[in-house]
C-alpha positions in Angstrom: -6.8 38.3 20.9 -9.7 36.2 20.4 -9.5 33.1 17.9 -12.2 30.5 16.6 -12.9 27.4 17.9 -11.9 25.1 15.2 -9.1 26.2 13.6 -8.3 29.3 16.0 -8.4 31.8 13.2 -7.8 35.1 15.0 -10.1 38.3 14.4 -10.2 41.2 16.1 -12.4 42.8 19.1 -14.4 45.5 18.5 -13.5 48.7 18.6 -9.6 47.3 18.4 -6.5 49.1 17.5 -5.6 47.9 13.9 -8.9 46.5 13.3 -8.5 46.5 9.7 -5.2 45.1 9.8 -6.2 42.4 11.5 -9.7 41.7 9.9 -7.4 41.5 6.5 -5.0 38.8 7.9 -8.7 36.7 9.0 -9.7 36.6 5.5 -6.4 35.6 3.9 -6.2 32.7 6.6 -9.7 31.9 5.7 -9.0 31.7 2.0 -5.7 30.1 2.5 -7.8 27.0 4.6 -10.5 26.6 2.2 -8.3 26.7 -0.7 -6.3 23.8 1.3 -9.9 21.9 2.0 -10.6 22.3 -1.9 -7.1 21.3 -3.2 -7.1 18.1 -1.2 -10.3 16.9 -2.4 -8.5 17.2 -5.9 -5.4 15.0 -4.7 -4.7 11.6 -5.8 -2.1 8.9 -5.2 0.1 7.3 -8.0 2.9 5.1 -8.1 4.4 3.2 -5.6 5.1 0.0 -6.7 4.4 -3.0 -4.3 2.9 -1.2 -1.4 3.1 -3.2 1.8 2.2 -3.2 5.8 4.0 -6.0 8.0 2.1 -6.0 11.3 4.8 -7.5 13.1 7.1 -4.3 12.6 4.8 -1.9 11.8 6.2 -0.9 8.8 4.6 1.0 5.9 7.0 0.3 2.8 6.3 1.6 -0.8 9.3 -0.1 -3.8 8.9 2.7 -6.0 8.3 6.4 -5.7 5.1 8.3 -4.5 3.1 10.6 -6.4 0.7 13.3 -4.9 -1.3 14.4 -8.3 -3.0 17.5 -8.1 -6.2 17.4 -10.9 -6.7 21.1 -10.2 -3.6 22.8 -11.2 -1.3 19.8 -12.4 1.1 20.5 -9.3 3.2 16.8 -8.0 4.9 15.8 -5.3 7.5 12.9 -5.6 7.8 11.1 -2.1 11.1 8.6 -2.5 10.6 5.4 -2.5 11.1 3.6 1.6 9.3 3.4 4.5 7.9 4.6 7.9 7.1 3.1 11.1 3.3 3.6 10.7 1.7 2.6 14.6 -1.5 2.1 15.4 -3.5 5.1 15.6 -0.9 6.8 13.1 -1.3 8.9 10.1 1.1 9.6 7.3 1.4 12.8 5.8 3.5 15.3 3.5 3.7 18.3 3.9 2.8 20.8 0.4 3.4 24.2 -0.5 -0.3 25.8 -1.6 -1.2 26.0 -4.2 0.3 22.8 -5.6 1.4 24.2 -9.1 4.9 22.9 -9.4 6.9 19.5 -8.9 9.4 19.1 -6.2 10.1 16.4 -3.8 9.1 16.2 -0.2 9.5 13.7 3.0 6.7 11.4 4.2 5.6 12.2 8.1 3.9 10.1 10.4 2.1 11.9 13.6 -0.9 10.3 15.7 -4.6 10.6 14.6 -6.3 12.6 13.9 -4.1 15.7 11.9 -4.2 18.6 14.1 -6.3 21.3 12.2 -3.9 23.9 12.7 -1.3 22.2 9.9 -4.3 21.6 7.9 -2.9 24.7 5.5 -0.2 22.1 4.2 -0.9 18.3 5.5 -1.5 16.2 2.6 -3.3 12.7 4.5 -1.5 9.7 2.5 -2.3 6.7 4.8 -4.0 5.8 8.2 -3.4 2.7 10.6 -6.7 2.2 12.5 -7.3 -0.9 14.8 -5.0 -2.4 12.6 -6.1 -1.4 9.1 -4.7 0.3 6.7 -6.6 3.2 4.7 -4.7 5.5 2.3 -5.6 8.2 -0.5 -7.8 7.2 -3.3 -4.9 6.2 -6.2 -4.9 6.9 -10.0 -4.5 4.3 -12.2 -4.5 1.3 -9.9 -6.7 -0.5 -8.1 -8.8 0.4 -5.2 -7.0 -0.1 -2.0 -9.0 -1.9 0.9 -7.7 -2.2 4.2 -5.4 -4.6 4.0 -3.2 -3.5 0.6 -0.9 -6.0 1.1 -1.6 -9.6 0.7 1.5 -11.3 1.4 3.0 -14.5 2.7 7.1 -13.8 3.1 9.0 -16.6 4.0 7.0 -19.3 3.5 8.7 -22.7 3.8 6.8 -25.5 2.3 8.8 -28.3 3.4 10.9 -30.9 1.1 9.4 -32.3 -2.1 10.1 -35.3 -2.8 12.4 -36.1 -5.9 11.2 -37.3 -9.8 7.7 -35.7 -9.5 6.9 -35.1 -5.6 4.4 -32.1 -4.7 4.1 -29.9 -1.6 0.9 -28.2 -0.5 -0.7 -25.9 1.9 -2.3 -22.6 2.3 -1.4 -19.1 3.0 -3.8 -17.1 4.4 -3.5 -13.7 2.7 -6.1 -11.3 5.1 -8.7 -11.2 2.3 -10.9 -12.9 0.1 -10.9 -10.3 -2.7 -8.0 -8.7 -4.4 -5.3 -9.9 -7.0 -1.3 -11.5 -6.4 1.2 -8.9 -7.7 4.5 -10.4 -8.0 5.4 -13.7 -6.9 8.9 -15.3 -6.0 9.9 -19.1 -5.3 13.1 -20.7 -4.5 14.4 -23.9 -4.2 17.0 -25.0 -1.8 18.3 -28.1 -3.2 19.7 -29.6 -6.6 16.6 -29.5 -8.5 16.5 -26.6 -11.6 12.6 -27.9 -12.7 9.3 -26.9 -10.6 5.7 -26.6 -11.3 4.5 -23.4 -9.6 0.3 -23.0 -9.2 -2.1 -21.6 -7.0 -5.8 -22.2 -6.3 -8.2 -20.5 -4.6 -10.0 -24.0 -3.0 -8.6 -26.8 -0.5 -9.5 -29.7 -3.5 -6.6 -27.9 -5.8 -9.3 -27.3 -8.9 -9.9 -24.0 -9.4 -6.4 -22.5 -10.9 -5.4 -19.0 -10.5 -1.8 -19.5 -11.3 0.6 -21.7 -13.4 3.8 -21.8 -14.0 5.6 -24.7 -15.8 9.1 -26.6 -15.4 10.8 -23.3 -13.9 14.2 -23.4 -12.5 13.8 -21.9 -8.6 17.1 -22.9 -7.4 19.6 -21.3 -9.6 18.2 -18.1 -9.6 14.9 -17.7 -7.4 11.7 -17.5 -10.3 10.1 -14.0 -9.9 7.4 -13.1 -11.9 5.4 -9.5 -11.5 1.8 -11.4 -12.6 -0.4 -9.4 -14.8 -4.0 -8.5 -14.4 -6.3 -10.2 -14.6 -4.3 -13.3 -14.3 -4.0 -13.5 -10.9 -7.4 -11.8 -9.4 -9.9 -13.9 -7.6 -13.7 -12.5 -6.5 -14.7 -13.3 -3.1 -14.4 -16.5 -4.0 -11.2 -17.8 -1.4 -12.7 -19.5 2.3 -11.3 -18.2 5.0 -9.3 -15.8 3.2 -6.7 -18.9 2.4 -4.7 -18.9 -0.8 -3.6 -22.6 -2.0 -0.3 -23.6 -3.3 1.2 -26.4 -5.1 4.4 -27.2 -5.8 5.9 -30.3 -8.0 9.5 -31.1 -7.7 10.2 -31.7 -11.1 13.8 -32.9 -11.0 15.9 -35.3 -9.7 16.6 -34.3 -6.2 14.4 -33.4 -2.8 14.2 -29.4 -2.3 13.1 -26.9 0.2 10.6 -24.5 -1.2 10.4 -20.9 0.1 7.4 -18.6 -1.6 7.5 -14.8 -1.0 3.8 -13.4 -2.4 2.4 -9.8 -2.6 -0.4 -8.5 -4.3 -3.6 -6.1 -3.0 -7.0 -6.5 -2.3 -9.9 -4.6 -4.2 -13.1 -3.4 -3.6 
């Protein structure tokens, strides 16, 4: 039996026994696909917490759960909160029941680029590596997502400050010049219970983004989720590099680690 190029919808010859049987099964395929192409225009992201892609593992991790919002008929899939191993050339992807009209939870997928057409009835696109960017669904109630939604320097060892006042500095290079730091988190390995935490967006250390004042980073590691618009900067960082300085308050050297995320913006 014949089918159609694109999506290889079958129809029937002429002249062809059950004609009208098959004709009927054409049209429900048809309205079933453009339905699909309709409804996913009305999809939207939510949720997710701090939404992150480390190159050197290709992972794709999310911190809280998922939410595909449908604005025509209210329907919402939960995806958990975790990860996938998101490749070059990959796309994510959940797969919904049509019409989305109720709530249930479903599994994110990852398969190469582009979709093949023939899932299109219930392939949801969430997120797409491309010569290494990231690009995912337009989300509700957040920030627009550039290519590089995570701007992030894990692990960063600063070096020992010296005691009664000392500073480290340096830069991290986050991947963009626009965007915002979500949550920050700095400890101290060494006797020392009082740091000054700030960040500025040039090399002399004089335009502040970020303070934070006699904090105790070796007790307990100081985390602090950093509101908006706090933390945003404009296109206004060279070379995409973030600047940090840290003053050792105490009374002892310490080792300084800082683990930043945040998201760049459009």
């Amino acid at each position: 039996m014949p089918r159609t190029d694109r999506l290889g919808w079958i129809y029937p010859t002429e002249d062809q026994p059950n004609w009208w049987e098959i004709f009927a099964a054409l049209i429900n395929q048809q309205d079933a696909d453009v339905w699909a192409s309709l409804e996913n225009g009305g999809l939207v992201l939510a949720g997710g917490g701090e939404i992150a892609l480390d190159t050197s593992t290709n992972t794709l991790s999310w911190t809280e759960d998922l939410y595909v919002l449908s604005t025509l008929t209210g329907g919402r899939v939960t995806i958990a909160a975790g990860s996938v191993t998101l490749n070059d050339g990959n796309v994510a992807y959940v797969s919904v029941t049509r019409p989305l009209s109720s709530s249930y939870t479903a599994t994110l997928s990852v398969t190469s680029s582009p979709l093949d057409p023939t899932i299109m009835g219930n392939a949801v696109f969430v997120a797409l590596r491309y010569d290494g960017q990231l690009v995912m669904r337009p989300f509700q109630g957040r920030r627009p997502l550039i290519d590089k939604t995570s701007v992030k320097g894990t692990e960063i060892t600063t070096g020992s400050a010296a005691a009664s006042g000392g500073t480290v500095s340096g830069s991290i290079d986050v991947g963009t010049n626009d965007g915002n730091i979500d949550k920050l988190r700095v400890t101290a390995i060494g006797n020392t219970v009082l740091s000054t935490i700030e960040f500025f967006t040039d090399a002399g250390l004089s335009d502040l983004l970020y303070r934070a004042t006699n904090k105790d980073c070796y007790t307990t590691p100081h985390d602090d989720r950093i509101a908006w618009p706090l933390s945003s900067w404009t296109a206004t960082l060279t070379n995409d590099l973030l600047y940090y300085k840290i003053t050792n308050n105490g009374a002892n050297p310490s080792t300084y680690t800082i683990e930043m995320t945040g998201e760049g913006r459009l």
